[in-house]
LUMLO-251607 format. One record per residue: residue in one letter; x, y, z of N, C-alpha, C, CB in turn. Coordinates in steps of 0.001 Angstrom, whole numbers, plus 524288, in hexadecimal, padded with zeros to 5 digits. Glycine has a CB too. Example, Ala and Ser with C-alpha at 12.3 -4.5 7.8 and 13.67 -1.06 7.14 Angstrom:
2
A833867E9C681E788300C7EE6C81E78833907F31C81E7882C2C7EE8782356 S832327F73681BA8835667FBDC81BE4832648001E81EBE837047FDAA8165D 
This chain:
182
X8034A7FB6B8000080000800008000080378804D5800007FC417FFFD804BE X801FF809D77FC108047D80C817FC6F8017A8101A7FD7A8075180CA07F98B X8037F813338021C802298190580401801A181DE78042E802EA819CD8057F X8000F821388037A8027F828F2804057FFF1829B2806C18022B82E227FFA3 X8027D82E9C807D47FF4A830E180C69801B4836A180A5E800CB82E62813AF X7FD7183A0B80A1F7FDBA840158077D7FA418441D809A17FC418400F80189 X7FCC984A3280C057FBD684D9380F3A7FA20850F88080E8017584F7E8148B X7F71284EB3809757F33E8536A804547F3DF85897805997EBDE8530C80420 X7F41085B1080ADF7F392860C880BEC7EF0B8631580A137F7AC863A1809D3 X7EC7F8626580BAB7E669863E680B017E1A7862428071C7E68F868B380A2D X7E553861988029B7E34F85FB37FE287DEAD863E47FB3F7E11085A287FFC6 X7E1EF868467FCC97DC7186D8F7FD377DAD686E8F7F6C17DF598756C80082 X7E0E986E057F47D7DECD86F097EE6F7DE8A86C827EAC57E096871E57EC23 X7D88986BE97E7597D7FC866CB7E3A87DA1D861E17E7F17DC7F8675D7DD36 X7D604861C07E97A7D6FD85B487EB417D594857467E8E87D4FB859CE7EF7B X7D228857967E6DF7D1C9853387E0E67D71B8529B7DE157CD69855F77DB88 X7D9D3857887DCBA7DF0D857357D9777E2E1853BD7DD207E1D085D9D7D828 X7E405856057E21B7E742854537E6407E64D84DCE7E7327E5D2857F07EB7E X7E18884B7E7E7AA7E0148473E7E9B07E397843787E2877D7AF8475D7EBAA X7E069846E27DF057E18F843DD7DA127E83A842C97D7B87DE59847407D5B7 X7E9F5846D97DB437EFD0847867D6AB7F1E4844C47DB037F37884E9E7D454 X7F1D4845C87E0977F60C843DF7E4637F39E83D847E6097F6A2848A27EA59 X7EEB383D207E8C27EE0F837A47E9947EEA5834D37E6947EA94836437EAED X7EAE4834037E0537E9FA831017DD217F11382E9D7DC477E661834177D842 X7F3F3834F87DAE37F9F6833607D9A67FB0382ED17DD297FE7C838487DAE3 X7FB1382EDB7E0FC7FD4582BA67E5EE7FA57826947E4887FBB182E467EC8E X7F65D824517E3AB7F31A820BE7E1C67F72881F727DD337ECFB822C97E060 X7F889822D77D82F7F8EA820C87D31F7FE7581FD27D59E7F7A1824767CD3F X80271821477D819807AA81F427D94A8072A81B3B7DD7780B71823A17DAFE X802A7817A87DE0D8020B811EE7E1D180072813867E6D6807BF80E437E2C1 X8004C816A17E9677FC598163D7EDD57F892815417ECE77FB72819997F07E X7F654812DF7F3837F1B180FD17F4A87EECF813B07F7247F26880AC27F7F5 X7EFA7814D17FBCC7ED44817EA7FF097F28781DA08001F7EB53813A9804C0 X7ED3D820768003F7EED282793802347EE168288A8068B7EBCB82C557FFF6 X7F0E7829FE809C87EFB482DB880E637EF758341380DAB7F3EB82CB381264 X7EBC28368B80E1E7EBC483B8A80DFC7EA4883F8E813197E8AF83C2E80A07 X7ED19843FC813317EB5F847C6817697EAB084BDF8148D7EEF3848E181C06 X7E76C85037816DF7E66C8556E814C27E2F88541180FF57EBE3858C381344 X7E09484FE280CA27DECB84EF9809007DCE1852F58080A7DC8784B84808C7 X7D84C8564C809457D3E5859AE80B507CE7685671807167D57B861C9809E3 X7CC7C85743804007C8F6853798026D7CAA2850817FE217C4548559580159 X7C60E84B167FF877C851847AF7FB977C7B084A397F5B97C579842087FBFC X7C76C847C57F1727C6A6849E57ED607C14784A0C7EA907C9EA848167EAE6 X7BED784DA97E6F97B7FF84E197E67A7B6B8848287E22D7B586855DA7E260 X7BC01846F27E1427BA99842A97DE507B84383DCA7DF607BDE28419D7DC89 X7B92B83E387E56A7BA04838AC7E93E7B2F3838367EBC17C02183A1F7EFF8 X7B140833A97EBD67AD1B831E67EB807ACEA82E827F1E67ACB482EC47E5CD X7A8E5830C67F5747A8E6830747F8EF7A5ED829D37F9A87A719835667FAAB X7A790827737FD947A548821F27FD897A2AA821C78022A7A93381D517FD1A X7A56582349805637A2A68227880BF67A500826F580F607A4A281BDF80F67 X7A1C8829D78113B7A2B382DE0815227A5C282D708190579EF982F2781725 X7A3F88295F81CB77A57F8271D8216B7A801820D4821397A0888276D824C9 X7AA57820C981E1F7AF2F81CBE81C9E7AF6281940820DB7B52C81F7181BDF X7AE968141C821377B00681248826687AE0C8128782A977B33C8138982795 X7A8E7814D4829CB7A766815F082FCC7A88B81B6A831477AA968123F833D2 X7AC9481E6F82F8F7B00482167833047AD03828E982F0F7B93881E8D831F1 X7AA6982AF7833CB7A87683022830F17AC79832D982EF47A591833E383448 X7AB488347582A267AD18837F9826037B22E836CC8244A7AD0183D4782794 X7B2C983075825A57B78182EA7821907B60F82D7281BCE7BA278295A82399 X7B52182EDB8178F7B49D8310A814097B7CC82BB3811207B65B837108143B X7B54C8295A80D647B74C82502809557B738826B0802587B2EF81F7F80A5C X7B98A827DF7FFF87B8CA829217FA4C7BB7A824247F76F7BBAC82F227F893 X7B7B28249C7F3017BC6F823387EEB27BD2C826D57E9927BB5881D557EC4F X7C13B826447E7327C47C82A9F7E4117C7BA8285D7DF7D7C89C82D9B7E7F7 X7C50182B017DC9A7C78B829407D7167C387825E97D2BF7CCC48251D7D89E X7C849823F47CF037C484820857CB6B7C2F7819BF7CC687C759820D87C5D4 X7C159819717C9E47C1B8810E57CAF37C68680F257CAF97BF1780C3B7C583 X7C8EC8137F7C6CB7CD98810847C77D7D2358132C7CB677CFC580FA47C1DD X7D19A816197CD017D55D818837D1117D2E081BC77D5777D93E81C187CE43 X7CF3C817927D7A57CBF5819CC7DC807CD738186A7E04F7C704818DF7DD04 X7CD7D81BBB7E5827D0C481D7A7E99E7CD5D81BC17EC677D2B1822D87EA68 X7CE1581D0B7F27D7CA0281B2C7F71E7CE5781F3F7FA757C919812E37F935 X7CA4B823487FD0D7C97A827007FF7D7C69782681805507C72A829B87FC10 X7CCA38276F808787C9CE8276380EE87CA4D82D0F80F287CD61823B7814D3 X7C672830A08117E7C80E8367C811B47C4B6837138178F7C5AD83B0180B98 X7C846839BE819B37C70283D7981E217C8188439F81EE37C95783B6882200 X7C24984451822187C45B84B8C8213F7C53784C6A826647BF67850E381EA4 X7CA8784C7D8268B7CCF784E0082B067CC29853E582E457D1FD84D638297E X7CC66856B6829597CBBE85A4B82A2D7C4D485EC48277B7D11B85B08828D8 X7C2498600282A227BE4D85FEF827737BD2C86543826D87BA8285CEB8296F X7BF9E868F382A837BF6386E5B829CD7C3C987094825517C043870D882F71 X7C67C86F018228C7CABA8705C81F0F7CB8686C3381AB47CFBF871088223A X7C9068670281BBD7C95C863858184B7CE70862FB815DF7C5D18645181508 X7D1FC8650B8181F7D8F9863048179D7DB0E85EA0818627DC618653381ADC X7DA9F85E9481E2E7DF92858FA81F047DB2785429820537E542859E982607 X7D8B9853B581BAE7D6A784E1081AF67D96984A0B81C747D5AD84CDD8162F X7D5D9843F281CC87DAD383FD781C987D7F483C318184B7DCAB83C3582347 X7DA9F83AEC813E17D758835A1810807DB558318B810B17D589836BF80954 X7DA0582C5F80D8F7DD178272D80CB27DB0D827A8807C67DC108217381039 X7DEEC826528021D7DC47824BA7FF217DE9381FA07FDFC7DB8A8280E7FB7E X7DBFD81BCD7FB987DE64816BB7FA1A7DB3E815B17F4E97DDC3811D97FED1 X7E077810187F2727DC8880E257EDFB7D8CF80A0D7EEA37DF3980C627E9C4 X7D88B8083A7F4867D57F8048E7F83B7D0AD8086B7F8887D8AD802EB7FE92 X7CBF1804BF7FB717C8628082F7FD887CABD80687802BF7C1E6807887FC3A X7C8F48097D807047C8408082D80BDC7C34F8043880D8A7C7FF80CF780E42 X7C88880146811D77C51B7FD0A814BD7C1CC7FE228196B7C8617F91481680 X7C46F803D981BE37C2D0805E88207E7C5BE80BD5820B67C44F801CF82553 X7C20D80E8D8238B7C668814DD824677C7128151682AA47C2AD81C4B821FF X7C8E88196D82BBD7C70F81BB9830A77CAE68203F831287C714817A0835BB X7C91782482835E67CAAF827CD835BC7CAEE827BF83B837C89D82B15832A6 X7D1348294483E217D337828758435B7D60582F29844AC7D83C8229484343 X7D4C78302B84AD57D6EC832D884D247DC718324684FA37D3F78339284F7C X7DFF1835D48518D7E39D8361B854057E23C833C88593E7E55F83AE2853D1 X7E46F82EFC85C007E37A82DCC862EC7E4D083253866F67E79A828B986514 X7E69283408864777EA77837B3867D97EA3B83E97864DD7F1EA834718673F X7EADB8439486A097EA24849B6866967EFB184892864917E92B850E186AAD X7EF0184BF7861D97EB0E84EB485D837E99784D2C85B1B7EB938518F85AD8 X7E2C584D5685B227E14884A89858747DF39850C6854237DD40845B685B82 X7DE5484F5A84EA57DDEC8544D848E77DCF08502D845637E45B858B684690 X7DDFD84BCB843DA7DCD38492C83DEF7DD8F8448583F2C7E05B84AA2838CE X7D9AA8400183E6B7DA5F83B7F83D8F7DC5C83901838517D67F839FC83ED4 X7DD808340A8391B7DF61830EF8344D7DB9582D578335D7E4A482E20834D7 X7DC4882C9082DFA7D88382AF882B147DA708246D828827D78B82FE3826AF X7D8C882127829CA7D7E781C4D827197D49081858824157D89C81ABE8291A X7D7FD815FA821987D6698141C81DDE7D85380DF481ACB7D70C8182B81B6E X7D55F8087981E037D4F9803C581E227D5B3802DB819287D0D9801E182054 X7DBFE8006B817A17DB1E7FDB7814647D8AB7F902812F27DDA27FDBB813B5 X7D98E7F686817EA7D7967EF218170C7D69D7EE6781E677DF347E90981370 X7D50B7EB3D81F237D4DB7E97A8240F7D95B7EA3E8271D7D3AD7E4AD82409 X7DE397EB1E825197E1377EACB829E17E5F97F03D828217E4257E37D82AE1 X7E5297F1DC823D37E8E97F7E38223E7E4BC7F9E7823077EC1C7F9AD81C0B X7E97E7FF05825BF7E48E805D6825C87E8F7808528246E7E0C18095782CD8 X7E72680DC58209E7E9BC8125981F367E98E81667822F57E7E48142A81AB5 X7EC0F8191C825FB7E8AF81EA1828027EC6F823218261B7E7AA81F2682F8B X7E94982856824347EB4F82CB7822C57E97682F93827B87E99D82EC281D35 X7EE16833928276F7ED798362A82D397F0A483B3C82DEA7EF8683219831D2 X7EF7783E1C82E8A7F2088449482E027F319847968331A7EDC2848AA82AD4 X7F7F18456C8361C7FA408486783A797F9B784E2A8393880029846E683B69 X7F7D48517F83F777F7A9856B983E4A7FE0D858D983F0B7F327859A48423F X7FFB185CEA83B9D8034B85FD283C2B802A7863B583FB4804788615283835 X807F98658D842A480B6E861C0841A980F9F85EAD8451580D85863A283E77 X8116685AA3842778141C857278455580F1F8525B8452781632859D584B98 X80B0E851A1844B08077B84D398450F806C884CE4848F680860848DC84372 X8038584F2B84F7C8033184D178525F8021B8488185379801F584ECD85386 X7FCD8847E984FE77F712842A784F607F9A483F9484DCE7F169842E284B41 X7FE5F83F3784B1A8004D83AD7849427FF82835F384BDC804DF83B88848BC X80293834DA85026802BA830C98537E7FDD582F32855A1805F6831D38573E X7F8F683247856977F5478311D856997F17182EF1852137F4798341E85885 X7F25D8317984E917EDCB82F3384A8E7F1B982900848637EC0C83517843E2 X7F5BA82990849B97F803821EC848D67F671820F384D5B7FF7081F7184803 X7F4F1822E18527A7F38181E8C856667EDBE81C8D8544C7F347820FC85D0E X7EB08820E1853947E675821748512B7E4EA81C4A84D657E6DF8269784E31 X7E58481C158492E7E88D819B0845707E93181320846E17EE1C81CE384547 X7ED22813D984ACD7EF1C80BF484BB07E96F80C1C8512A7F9C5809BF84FDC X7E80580D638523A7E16080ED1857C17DEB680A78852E87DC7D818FB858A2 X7DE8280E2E84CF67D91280B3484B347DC0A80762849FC7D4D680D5884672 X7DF5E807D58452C7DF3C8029F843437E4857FF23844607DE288030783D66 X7E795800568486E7EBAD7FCAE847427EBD47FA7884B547F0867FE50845A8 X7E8D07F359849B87E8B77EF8784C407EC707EC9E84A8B7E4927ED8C84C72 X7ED007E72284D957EF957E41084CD57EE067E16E8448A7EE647E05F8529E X7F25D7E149842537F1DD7E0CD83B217EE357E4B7838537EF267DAB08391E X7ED9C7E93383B407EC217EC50837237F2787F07E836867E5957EFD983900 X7F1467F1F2833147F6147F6DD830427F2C97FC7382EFE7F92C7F459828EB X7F6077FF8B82F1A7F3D08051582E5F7FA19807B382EE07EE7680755833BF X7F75E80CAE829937FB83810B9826E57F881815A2829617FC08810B281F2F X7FDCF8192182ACC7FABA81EC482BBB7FE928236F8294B7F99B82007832F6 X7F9B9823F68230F7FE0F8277A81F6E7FC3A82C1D8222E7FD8F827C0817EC X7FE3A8305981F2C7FE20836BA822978028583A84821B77FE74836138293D X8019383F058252E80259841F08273E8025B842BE82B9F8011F843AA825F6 X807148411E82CD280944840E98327A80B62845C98352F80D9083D4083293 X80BF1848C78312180E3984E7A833C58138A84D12836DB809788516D8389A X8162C84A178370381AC28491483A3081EF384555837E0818F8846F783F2D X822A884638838DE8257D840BF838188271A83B818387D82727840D383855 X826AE836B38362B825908334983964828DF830ED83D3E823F68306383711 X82D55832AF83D8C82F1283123842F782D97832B0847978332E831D08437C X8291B836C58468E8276583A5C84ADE822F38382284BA4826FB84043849F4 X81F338323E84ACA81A898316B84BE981C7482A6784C26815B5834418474E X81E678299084FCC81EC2822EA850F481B718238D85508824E781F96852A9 X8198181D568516E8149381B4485657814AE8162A856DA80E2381C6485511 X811828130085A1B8126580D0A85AFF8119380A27854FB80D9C80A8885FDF X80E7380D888527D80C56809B784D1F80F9680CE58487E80432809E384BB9 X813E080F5084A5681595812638447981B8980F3C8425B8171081A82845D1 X8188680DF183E3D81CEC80A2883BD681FFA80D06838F481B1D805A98386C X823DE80C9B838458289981191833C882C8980E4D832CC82C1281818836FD X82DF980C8D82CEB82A1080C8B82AB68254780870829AE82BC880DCA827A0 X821C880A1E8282B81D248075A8282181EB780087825DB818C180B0E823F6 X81BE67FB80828BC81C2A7F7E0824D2818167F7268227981DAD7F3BD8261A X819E77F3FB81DBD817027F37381A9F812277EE8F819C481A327F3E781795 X80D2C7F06081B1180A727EBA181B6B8065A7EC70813EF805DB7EBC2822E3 X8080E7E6D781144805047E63D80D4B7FEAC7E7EE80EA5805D67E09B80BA6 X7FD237E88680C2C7F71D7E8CF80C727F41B7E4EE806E57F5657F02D80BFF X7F00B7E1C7806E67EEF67DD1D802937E9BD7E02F8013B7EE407D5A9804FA 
């Protein structure tokens, strides 16, 4: 599985253009799944499937694109007064499950957003506030709280606002291994 993870910065102008030239690119050079922050909205192209995704209010499910290069869209509005620092997942999977998790611990400002690949992988995108990331360490406690049981796996792309020698935790692997996914 291959990954990105991209600080859109607001995504304020032409976001249709932005979503089309920068994600899709990332798609046509072999990524699977996107992590995005700051998205601000998805794109007007994108065709809403389920509001409340999962159970979980106003996690937001799209799909995007053509038959032949259609996307699957987890979007959250993180932010709802500025519609800036969104959080989405896009993949060429649909989702098996979402959810959307808080920091355990202050400061709490933006949750991370996930997104079930299969029964036992989860994606989460997640946007530490600047700066320095306080929430960091929290929204990964956050994070391994929901899903990291005994054989499940979970990725947490982002914006960490920090460096990573500056955020070790009991579950932070560096570097990451590599588990196949079938």
């Amino acid at each position: 599985m291959k990954l990105v993870t991209w600080n859109m910065q607001g995504a304020s102008h032409s976001t249709e253009n932005k979503w089309n030239a920068g994600i899709m690119n990332f798609f046509g050079n072999g990524a699977d799944i996107c992590c995005l922050q700051e998205c601000g909205a998805v794109p007007a192209s994108a065709r809403l499937i389920n509001p409340n995704f999962a159970g979980v209010a106003n996690l937001h499910y799209y799909t995007w694109g053509t038959n032949r290069t259609n996307k699957h869209i987890l979007f959250y509005q993180s932010d709802p007064n500025g519609n800036r620092c969104n959080l989405a997942v896009v993949s060429t999977s649909p989702p098996m499950g979402g959810d959307v998790v808080w920091p355990v611990i202050a400061p709490v400002w933006r949750p991370a957003l996930g997104f079930q690949i299969d029964a036992n992988h989860f994606i989460f995108c997640q946007h530490a506030i600047s700066p320095n990331g306080p929430d960091a360490a929290g929204l990964l406690a956050a994070i391994n709280n929901a899903v990291g049981a005994p054989g499940n796996y979970w990725v947490a792309g982002g914006d960490y606002n920090r460096e990573p020698p500056a955020l070790m935790t009991p579950f932070t692997i560096c570097p990451p291994i590599i588990i196949p996914i079938r």
